[in-house]
C-alpha positions as CSV (number, residue, x, y, z in Angstrom):
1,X,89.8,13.8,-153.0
2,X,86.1,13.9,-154.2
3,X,84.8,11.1,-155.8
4,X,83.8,11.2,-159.6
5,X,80.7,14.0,-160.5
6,X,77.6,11.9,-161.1
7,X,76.1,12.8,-164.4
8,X,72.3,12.2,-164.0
9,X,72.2,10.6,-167.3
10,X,74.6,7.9,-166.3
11,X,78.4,7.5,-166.6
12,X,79.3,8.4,-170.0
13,X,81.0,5.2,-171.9
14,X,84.6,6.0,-173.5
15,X,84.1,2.8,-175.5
16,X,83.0,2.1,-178.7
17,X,81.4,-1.3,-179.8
18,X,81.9,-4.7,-177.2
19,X,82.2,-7.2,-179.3
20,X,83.1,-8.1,-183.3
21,X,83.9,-11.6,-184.8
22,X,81.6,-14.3,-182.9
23,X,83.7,-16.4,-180.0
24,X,85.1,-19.8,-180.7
25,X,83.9,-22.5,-178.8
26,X,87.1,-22.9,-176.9
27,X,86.3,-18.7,-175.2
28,X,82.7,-19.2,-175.3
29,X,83.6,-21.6,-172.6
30,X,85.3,-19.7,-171.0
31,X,83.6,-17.1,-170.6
32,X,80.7,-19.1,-169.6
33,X,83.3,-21.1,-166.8
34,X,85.9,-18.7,-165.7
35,X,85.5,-15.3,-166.0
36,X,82.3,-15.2,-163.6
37,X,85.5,-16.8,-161.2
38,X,88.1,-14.1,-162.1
39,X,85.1,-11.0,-162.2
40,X,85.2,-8.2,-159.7
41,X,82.1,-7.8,-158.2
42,X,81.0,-4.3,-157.5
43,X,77.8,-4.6,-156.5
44,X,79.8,-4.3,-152.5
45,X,82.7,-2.0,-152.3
46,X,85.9,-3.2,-154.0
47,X,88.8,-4.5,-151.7
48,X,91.6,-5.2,-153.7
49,X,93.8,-6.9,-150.4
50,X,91.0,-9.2,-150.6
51,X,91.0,-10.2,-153.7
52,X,95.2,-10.0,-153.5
53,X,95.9,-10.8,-149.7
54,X,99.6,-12.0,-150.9
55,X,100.8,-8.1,-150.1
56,X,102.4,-7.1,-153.6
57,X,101.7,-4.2,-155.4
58,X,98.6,-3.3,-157.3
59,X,97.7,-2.8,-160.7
60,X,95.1,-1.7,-162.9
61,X,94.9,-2.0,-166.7
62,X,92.1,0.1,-168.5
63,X,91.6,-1.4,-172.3
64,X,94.0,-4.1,-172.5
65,X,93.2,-5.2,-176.1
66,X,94.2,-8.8,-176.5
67,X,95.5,-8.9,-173.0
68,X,99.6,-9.0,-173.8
69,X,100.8,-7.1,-171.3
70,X,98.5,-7.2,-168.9
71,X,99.2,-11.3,-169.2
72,X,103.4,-10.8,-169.2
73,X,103.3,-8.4,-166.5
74,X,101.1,-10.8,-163.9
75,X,103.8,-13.5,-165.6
76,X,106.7,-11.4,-164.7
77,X,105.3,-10.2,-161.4
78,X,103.6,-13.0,-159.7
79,X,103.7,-11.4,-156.3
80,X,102.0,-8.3,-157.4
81,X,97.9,-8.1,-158.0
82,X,96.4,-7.1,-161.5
83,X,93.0,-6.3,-162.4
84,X,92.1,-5.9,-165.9
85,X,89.3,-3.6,-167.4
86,X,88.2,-4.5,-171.0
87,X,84.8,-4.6,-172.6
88,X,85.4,-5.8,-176.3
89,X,84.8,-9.0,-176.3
90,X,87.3,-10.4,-178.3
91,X,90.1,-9.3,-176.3
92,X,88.5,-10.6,-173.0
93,X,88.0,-14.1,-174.7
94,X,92.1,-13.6,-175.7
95,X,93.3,-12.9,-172.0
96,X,90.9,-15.2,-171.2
97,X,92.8,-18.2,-172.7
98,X,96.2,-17.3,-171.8
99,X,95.1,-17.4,-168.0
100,X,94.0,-20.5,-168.9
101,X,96.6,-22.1,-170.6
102,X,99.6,-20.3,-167.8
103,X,98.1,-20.5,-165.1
104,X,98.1,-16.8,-164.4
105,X,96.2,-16.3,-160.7
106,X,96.7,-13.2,-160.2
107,X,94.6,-11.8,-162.3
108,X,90.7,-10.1,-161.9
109,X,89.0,-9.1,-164.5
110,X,86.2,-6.2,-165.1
111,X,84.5,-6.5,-168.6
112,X,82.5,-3.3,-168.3
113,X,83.4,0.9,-168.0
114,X,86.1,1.4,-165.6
115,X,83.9,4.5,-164.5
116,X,81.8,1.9,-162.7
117,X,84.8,0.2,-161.7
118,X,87.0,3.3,-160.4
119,X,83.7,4.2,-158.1
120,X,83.9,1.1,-156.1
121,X,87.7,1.4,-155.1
122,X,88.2,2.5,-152.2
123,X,91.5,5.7,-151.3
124,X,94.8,5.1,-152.0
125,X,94.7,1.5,-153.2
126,X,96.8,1.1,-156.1
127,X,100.3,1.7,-157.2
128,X,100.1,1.7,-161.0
129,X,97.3,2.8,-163.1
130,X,97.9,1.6,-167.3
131,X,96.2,3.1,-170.0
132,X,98.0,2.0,-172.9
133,X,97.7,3.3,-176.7
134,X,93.9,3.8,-176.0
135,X,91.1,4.8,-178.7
136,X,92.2,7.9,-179.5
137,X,89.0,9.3,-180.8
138,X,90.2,11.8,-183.6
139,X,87.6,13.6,-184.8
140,X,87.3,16.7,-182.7
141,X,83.2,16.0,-181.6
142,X,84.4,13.1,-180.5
143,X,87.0,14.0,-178.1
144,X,84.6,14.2,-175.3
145,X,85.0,10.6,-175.4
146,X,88.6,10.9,-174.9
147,X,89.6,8.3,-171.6
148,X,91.8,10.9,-170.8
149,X,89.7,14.0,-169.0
150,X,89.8,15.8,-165.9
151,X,87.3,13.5,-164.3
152,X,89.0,10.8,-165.1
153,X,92.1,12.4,-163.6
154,X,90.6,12.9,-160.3
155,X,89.6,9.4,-160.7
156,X,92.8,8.1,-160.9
157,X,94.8,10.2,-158.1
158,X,92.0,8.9,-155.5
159,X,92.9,5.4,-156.4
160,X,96.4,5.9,-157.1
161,X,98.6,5.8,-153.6
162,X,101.1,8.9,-153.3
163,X,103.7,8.3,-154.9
164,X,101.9,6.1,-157.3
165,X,102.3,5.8,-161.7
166,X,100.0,6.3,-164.4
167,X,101.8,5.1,-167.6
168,X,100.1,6.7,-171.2
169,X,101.3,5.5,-174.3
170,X,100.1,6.5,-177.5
171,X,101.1,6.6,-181.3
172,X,99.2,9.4,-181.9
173,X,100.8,13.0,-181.1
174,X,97.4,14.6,-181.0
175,X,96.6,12.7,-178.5
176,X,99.2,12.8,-176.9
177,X,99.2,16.6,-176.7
178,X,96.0,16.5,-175.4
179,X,97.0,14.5,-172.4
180,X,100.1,16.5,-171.5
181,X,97.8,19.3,-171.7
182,X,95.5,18.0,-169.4
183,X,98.2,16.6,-166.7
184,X,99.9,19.3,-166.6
185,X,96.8,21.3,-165.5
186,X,95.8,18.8,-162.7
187,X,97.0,19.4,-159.1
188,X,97.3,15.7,-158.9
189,X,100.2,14.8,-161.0
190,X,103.4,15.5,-161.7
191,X,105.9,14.4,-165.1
192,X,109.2,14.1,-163.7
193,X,110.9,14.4,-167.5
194,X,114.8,13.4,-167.3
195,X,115.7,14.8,-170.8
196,X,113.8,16.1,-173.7
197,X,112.5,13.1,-175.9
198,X,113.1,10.8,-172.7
199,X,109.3,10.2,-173.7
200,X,109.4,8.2,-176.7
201,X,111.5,5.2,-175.1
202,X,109.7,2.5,-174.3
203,X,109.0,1.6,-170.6
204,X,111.7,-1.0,-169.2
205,X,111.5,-4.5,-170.2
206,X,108.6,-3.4,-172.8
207,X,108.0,-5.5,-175.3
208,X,105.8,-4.3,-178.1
209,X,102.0,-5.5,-178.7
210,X,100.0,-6.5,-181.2
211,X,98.5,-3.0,-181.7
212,X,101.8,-1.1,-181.6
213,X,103.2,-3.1,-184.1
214,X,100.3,-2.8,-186.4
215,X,100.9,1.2,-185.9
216,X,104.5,0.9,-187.3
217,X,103.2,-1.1,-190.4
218,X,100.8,1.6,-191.0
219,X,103.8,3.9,-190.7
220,X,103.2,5.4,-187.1
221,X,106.7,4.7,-186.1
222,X,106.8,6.6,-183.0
223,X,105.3,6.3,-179.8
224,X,105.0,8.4,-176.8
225,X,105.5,6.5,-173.5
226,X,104.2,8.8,-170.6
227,X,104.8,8.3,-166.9
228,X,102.8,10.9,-164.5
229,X,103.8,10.3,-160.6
230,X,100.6,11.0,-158.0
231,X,101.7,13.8,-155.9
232,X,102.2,13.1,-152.0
């Protein structure tokens, strides 16, 4: 697998601002204490055994908002590694606290562009990849800034051990089109689809966050709930 195209301008930033309200004191602290201790450093080449040498499996969460279920899975899964990549600030400083507060050690953070991230990781090191109900940039100018390209797919299946997930969920259809589109295009991935609207059940043991039930008061009251398999 090639690694990602280098765009002489520098990575482009599928983000849109880092930070909004000012921290309290109480994640100020800790951002200022704990997560230089929990941040992956890439300025060597990422080895994610060493930063998890208990031998479970791998996980990588790119935008993980407040930090729910990227906190209940490691909570769940204590066994398994699971870096987070986040750069609003707000959510960091959430995530940040409940590692605090539980305990959670397995847990490494990146609060900057998982482009940067994704570059330093070596083959074949992880065994799910979670991009959950990310900004779905509507307007159609915008939709280079989509997470979801074929870049960014390429990305993922060198990362991504064979056999490995990446789980999509989204509340919006268009954008969810979009990514089928693009999925089914790449020689990378396959949808192994059990039924037709198999899709919009949740993943087992979800439970939903703070975002998703936002989406349903808004009326958004359906989700799509993706799971692509990297090809052997």
């Amino acid at each position: 697998m090639k690694p990602i195209p280098q765009d002489p301008r520098g990575p482009r930033a599928f983000f849109g601002r880092r930070a909004g309200k000012t921290l309290h004191k109480g994640q100020q602290v800790l951002f200022d204490t704990l997560l230089p201790e929990l941040a992956v450093d890439i300025s060597v080449p990422v080895d994610p055994r060493a930063l998890f040498p208990g031998g479970g499996r791998l996980h990588l969460e790119i935008g993980y908002g407040g930090g729910e279920h990227l906190a209940r899975m490691a909570r769940e899964n204590p066994a398994d590694g699971f870096i987070g990549c986040e750069v609003f600030t707000g959510g960091i400083g959430k995530l940040l606290e409940a590692i605090e507060s539980e305990g959670l050690d397995n847990i490494r953070l990146f609060p900057d562009d998982v482009i940067k991230l994704l570059a330093a990781m070596p083959d074949a090191c992880l065994d799910v990849i979670y991009v959950l109900y990310p900004d779905p940039w509507p307007k159609a100018r915008h939709h280079k800034r989509r997470l979801i390209q074929h870049t960014m797919l390429e990305a993922f299946a060198r990362v991504l051990k064979p056999g490995g997930a990446l789980r999509f969920a989204t509340d919006i259809e268009d954008y969810a089109d979009w990514t089928l589109a693009h999925v089914t295009m790449s020689e990378d991935f396959t949808w192994p689809v059990e039924a037709p609207g198999a899709w919009h059940a949740p993943y087992p043991g979800w439970e939903p966050t703070r975002y998703e039930a936002k989406a349903r008061r808004q009326g958004r009251q359906k989700s799509f709930y993706f799971t692509f398999t990297r090809r052997g």
